[in-house]
C-alpha positions as CSV (number, residue, x, y, z in Angstrom):
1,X,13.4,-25.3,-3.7
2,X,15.8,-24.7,-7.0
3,X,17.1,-21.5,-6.0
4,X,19.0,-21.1,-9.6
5,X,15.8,-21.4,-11.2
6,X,14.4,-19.0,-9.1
7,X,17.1,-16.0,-9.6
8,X,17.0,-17.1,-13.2
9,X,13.4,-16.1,-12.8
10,X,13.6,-12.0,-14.1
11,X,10.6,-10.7,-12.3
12,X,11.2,-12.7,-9.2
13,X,14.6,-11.6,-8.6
14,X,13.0,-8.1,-9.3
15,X,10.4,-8.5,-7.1
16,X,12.6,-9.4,-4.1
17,X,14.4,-6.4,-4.4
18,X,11.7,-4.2,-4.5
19,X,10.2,-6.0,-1.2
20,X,13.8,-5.6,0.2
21,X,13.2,-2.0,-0.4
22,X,9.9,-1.6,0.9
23,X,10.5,-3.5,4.1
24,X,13.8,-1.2,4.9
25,X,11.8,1.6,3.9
26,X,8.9,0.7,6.0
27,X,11.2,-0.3,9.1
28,X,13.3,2.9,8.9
29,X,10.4,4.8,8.7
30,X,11.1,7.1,11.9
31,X,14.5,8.1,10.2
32,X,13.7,8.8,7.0
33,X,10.9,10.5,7.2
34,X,11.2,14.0,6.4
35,X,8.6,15.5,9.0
36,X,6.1,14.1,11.8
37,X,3.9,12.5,9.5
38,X,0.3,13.6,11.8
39,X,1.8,17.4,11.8
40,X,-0.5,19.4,10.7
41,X,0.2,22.8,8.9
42,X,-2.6,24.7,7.8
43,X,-0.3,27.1,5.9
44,X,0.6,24.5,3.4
45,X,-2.5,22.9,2.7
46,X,-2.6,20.9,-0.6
47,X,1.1,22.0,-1.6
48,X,2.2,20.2,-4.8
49,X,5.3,17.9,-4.6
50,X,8.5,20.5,-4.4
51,X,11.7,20.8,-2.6
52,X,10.1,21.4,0.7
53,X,7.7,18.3,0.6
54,X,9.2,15.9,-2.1
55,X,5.5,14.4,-2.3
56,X,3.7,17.2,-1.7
57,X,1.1,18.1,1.4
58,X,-2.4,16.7,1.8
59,X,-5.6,18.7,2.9
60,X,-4.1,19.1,6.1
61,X,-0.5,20.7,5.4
62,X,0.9,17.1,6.7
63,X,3.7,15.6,4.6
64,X,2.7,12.8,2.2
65,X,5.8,11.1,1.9
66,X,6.6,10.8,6.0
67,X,2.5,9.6,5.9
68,X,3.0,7.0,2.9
69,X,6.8,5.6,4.7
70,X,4.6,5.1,8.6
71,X,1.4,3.9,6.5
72,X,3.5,1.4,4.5
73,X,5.0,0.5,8.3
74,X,1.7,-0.1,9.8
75,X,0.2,-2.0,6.0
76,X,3.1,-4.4,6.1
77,X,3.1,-5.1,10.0
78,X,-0.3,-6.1,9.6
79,X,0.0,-7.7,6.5
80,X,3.0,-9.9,8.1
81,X,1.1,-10.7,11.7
82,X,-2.2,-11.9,9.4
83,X,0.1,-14.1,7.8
84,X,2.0,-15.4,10.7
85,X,-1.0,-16.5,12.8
86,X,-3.1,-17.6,9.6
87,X,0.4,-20.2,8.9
88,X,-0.1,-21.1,12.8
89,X,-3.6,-21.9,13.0
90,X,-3.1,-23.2,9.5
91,X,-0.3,-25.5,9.9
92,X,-1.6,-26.8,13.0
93,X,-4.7,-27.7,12.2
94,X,-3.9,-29.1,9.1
95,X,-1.3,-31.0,10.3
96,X,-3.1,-32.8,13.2
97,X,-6.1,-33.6,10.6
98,X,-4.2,-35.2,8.1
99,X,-2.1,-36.8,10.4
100,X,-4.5,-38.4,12.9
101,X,-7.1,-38.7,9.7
102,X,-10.8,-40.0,11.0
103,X,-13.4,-37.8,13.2
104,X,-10.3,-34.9,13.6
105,X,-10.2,-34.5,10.2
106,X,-13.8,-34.1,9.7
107,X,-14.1,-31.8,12.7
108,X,-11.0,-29.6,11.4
109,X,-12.4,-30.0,7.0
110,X,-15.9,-28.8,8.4
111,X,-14.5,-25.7,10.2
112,X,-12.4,-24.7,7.2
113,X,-15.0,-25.0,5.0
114,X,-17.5,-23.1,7.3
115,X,-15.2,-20.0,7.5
116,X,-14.3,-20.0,3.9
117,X,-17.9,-19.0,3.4
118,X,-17.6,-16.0,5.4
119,X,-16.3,-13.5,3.4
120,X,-13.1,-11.8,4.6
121,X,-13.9,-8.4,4.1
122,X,-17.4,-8.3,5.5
123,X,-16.5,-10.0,8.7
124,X,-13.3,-7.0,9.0
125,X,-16.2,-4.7,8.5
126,X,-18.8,-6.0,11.2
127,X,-15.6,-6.1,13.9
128,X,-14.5,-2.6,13.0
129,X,-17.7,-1.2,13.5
130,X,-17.8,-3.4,16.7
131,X,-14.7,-3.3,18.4
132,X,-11.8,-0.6,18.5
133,X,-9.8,-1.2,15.2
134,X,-6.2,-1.3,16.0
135,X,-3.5,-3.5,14.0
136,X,-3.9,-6.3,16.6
137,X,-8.0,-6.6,16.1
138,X,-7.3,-6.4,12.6
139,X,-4.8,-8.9,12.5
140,X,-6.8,-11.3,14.6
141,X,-9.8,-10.9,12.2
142,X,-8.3,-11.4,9.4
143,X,-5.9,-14.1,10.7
144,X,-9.6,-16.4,11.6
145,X,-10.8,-16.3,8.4
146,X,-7.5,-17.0,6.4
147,X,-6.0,-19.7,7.8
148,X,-8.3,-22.6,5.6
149,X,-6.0,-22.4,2.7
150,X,-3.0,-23.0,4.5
151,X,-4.8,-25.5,6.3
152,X,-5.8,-27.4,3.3
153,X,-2.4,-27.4,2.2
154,X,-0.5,-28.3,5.0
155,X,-3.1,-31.7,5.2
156,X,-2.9,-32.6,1.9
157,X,0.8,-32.3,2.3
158,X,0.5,-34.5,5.5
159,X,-1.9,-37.1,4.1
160,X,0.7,-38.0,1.3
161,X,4.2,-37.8,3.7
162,X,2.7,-39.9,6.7
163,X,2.6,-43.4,4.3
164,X,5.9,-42.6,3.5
165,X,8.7,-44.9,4.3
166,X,10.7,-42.4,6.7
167,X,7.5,-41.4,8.3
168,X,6.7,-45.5,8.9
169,X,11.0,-46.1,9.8
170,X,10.4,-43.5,12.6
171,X,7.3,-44.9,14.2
172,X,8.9,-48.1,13.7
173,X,12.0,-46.6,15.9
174,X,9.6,-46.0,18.8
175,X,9.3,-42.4,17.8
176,X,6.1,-40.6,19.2
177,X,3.3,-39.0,17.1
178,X,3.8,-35.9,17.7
179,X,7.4,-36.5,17.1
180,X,6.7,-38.3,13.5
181,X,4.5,-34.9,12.6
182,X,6.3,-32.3,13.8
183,X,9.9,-33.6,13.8
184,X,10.0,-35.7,10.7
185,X,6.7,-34.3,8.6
186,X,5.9,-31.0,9.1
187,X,9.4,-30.1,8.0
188,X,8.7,-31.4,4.5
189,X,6.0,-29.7,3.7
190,X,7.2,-25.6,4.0
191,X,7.9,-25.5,0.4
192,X,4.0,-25.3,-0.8
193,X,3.4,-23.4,2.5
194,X,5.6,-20.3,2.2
195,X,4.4,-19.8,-1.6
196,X,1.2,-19.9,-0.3
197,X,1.9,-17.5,2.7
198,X,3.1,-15.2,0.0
199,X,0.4,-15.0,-1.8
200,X,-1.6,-14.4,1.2
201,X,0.2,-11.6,2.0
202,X,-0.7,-9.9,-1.1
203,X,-4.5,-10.7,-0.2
204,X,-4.0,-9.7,2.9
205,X,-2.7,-6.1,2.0
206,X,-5.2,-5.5,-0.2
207,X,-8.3,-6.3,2.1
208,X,-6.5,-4.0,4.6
209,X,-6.2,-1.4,1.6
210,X,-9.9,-1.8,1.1
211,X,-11.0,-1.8,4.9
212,X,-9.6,1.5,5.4
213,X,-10.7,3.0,2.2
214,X,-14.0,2.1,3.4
215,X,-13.5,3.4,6.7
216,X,-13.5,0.5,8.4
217,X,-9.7,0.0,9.0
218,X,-6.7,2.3,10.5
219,X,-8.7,4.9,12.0
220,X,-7.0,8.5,11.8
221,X,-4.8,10.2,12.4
222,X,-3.1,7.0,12.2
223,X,-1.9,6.7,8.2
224,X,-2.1,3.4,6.2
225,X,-2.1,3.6,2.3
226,X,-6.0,2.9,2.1
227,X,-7.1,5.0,5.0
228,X,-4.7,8.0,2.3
229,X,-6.7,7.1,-0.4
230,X,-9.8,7.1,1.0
231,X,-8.8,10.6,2.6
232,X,-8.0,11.7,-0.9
233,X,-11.1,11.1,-2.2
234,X,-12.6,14.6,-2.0
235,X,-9.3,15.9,-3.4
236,X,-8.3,13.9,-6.4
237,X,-9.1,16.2,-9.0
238,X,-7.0,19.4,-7.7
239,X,-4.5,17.1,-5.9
240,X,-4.1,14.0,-7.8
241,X,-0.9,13.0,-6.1
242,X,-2.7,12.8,-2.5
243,X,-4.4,9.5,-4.4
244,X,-1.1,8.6,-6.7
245,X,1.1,7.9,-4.6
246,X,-0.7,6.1,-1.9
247,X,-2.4,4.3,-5.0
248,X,1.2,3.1,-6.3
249,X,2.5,1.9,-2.7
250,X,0.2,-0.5,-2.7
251,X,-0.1,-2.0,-6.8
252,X,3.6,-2.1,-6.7
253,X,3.5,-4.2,-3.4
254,X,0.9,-6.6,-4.1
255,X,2.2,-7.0,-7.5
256,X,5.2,-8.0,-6.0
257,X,4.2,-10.6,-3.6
258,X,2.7,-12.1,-6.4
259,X,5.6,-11.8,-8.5
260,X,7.7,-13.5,-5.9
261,X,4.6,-15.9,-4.8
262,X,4.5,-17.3,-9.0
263,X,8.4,-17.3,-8.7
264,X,8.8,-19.5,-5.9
265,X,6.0,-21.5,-7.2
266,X,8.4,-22.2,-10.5
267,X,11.4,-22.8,-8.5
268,X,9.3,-25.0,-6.2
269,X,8.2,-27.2,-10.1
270,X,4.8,-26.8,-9.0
């Protein structure tokens, strides 16, 4: 990774910032929010954004900007967890496929392709209508049917280091299997892996987004910045910020995971 190229890089040292900011934002939520974000004040329903309520009040007198800061907390967690165990499954299984090549690889390129064909957003909606939807179903969900891609890349990766010389000096040495992959391998190949866990968080927040928009995500009281918008709905005309603000939490957070993802990408000379 050329890290000059990479601060050279306008709009990725931009985006990194604002990402910086969003993640202290979301992890000082408790603090910085101004009031209990599921208070609910009948008295000042709707209430335009003002000294009292910087972001206004939505349909239930509760403070839109302590509700955005918690629903930006509980977006991002998920967002994160999705991409943690979609890189664990990924890595794995890609790993051990290209690595031990043969029937593995088949068994493990068949899987990947089978869940690829099962789109993301319909499976999140069959589970959230089965089971209770809380960030850890989510994450699980989404996690099983986003770990191909990493998969795929983490094997080619593998399929190209293990005829390498090192790779073939280490066996020679006596070292184990796993030890080649995991010690010697694996280790080469995060480059290509965290530009593409990047750019799955971005996916991933924006399938969350939609989820709860559709009802199918957070379920209330508890905020995230779809489950706002789609509470919104209803409201927009009279109280365009209830839909605003929630709306520009989540372009400006995508857009910056993908800022950063095409960034690192550069700096990476792929």
């Amino acid at each position: 990774m050329r890290w000059r190229v990479f601060l050279r890089n306008p709009l990725g040292a931009a985006s990194l910032l604002v990402l910086a900011a969003l993640a202290c934002a979301a992890l000082f939520a408790p603090q910085l929010s101004p009031a209990d974000p599921n208070a609910i004040n009948l008295r000042a329903m709707q209430q335009p954004p003002g000294e009292t309520n910087l972001l206004g009040t939505d349909n239930l007198g509760r403070d839109v900007l302590s509700r955005l800061l918690h629903a930006g907390r509980i977006s991002l967690s998920l967002a994160l967890m999705v991409t943690g165990l979609s890189l664990l499954i990924g890595c794995v299984m890609g790993a051990v496929a290209g690595y031990l090549r043969g029937w593995t690889d088949q068994i493990v390129s068949l899987l990947a392709d089978s869940t690829l064909s099962i789109p993301a957003l319909g499976l999140a909606m069959v589970a959230g209508s089965l089971l209770t939807t809380n960030v850890f179903t989510l994450a699980v969900v989404l996690a099983l049917v986003s770990w191909p891609v990493l998969a795929r890349i983490m094997r080619a990766q593998v399929l190209s280091l293990r005829e390498q010389a090192f790779s073939e000096a280490a066996q020679a040495l006596g070292a184990t299997r796993p030890r080649v992959l995991f010690r010697h391998i694996v280790p080469s190949t995060l480059t290509p892996l965290i530009v593409a866990a990047t750019l799955l968080v971005a996916n991933v927040l924006l399938v969350e987004s939609a989820l709860s928009f559709l009802g199918y995500g957070m379920q209330p009281p508890t905020p995230s910045w779809g489950g706002m918008l789609n509470e919104a709905q209803p409201y927009y005309r009279q109280s365009p910020w209830l839909a605003v603000y929630p709306g520009l939490a989540i372009t400006l957070t995508v857009a910056a995971f993908n800022f950063l993802g095409d960034a690192l990408r550069e700096a990476a000379g792929r």
